[in-house]
Every structure is written in structure tokens, then in C-alpha cells.
C-alpha positions as CSV (number, residue, x, y, z in Angstrom):
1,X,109.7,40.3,88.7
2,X,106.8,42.5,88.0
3,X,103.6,41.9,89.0
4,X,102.4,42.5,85.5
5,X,104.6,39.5,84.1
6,X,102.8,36.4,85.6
7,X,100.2,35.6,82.8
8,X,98.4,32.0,81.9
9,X,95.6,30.5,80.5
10,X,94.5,27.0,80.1
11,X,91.6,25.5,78.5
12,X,89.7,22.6,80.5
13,X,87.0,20.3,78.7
14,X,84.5,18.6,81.8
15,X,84.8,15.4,81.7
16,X,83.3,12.6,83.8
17,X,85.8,12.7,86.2
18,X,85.6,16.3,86.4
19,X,81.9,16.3,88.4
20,X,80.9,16.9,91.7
21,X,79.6,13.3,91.6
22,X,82.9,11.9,91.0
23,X,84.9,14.1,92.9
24,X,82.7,13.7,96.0
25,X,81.5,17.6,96.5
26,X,77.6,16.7,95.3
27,X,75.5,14.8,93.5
28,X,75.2,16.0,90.3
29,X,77.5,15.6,86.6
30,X,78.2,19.6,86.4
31,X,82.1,20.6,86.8
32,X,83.1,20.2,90.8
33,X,84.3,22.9,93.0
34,X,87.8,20.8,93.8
35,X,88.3,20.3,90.1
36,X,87.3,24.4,89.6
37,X,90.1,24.7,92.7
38,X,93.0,22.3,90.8
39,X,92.4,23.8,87.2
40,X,93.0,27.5,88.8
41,X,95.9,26.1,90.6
42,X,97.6,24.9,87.2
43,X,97.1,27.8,85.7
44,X,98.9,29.8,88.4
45,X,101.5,27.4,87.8
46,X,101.5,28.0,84.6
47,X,101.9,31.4,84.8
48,X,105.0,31.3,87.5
49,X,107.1,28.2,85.9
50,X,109.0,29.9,83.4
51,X,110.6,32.4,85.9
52,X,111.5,29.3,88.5
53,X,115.4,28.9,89.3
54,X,117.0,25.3,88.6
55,X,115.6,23.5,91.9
56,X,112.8,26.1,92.6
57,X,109.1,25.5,92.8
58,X,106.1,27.1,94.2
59,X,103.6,25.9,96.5
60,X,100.1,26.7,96.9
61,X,99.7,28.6,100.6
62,X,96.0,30.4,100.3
63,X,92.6,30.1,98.0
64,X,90.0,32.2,98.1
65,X,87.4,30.8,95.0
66,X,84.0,31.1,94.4
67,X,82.1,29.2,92.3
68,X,79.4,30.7,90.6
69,X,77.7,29.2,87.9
70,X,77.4,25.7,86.7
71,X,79.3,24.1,84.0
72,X,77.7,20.8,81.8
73,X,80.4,17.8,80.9
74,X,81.8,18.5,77.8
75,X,81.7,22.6,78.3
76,X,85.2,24.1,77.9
77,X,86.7,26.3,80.3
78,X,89.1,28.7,80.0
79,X,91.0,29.3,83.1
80,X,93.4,32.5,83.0
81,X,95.9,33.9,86.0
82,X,97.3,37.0,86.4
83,X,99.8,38.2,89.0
84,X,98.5,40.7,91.0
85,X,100.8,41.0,94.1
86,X,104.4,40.1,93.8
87,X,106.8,40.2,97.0
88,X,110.0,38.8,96.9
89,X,109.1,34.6,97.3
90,X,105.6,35.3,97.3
91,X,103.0,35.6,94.7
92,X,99.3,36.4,94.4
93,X,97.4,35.5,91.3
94,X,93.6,36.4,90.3
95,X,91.9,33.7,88.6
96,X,89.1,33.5,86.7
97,X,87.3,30.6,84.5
98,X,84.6,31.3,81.4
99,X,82.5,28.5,80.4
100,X,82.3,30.9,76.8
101,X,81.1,34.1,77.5
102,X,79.9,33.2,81.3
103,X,81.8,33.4,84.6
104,X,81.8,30.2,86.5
105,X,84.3,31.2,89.0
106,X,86.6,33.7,90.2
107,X,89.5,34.3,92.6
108,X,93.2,34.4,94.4
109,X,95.6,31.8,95.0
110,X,98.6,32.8,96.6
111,X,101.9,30.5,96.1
112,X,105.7,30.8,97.5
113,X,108.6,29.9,96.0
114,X,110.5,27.5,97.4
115,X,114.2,25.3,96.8
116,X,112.1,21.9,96.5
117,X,115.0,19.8,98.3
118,X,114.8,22.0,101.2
119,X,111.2,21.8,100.9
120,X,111.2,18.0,101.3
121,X,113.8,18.0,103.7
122,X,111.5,19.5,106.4
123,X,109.0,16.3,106.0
């Protein structure tokens, strides 16, 4: 796999549940950081699903995200990831997210590979 063939993009509409206030990272009803962290997330699934083997999954293993500009409830964000380091099991995505033309956040998330029973068999 190349690292130029792990693409996705999802759009996200804020919602109540969305905000730092209900996530528990602040006080106010703008688009939390741990919701900004689980929408990038999805998308890097996204992006690495369709090349999974029958019993593979991936796992998240490192994030690096900032979050730079506050979104209102009911803004849409578009989340995108693009592979940017592929080696063997591993996989590094950059992540972005545009509330329209401005960047809220931006970053890596790193996932592996893994046979999920195996996976769960190590619990």
C-alpha cells in the first residue's frame, strides 16, 4: 500500500453534544477538543477500512492535534485524512478540519493494524 492511497473525508454538523460543555473540556457550546479528536479519528478510519483483511482492524496508537479556531453548534465540518507515512502495519495520517473556508484544526494520528481476535486475546 502506498502512502498516497489512504484518503477520507467526512462532514460533521456541531451538535449539542458535540461542545466542550457537554463533553467536559470547558464551559462553553463551541465544538470540544475530544469531539475535534474522535471526528479525525473516524476519518482515519475511514480512510484505512477498505484495505483491512477479513479479521483486521486498526487501532489508534498516537495524536498529535491542535485546535485552533472555534466552531458554533450547527457549523459543518469537514474532516479529511491523508496517509502520509505507511510502513508495513503502521500508518500515519494528516488530518485537517474546515469549518468552510477556516481551519479549526490540524494534525497526525498514527494507527496499526492489527488481527482483532488476537487483539482481544491479550486483555
Amino acid at each position: 500500500m502506498s502512502t498516497a492511497d489512504l484518503t477520507a473525508a467526512l462532514t460533521f454538523t456541531v451538535t449539542d453534544d458535540d461542545t466542550a460543555l457537554a463533553v467536559g473540556s470547558g464551559s462553553l457550546a463551541v465544538l470540544g477538543t475530544p469531539r475535534l479528536l474522535a471526528w479525525c479519528e473516524a476519518v482515519t478510519c475511514a480512510a484505512i477500512e477498505p484495505t483491512l483483511a477479513e479479521g483486521s482492524t486498526s487501532v489508534g496508537t498516537r495524536v498529535s492535534l491542535e485546535h485552533l479556531a472555534a466552531s458554533k453548534v450547527g457549523a459543518e465540518v469537514v474532516v479529511t485524512a491523508s496517509s502520509s507515512y505507511v510502513d508495513g502495519r503502521l500508518v500515519r495520517f494528516a488530518v485537517s478540519a474546515r469549518d468552510g473556508g477556516k481551519l479549526v484544526g490540524n494534525g497526525e494520528v498514527t494507527r496499526v493494524v492489527v488481527d482483532a481476535e488476537k487483539f482481544l486475546s491479550r486483555l
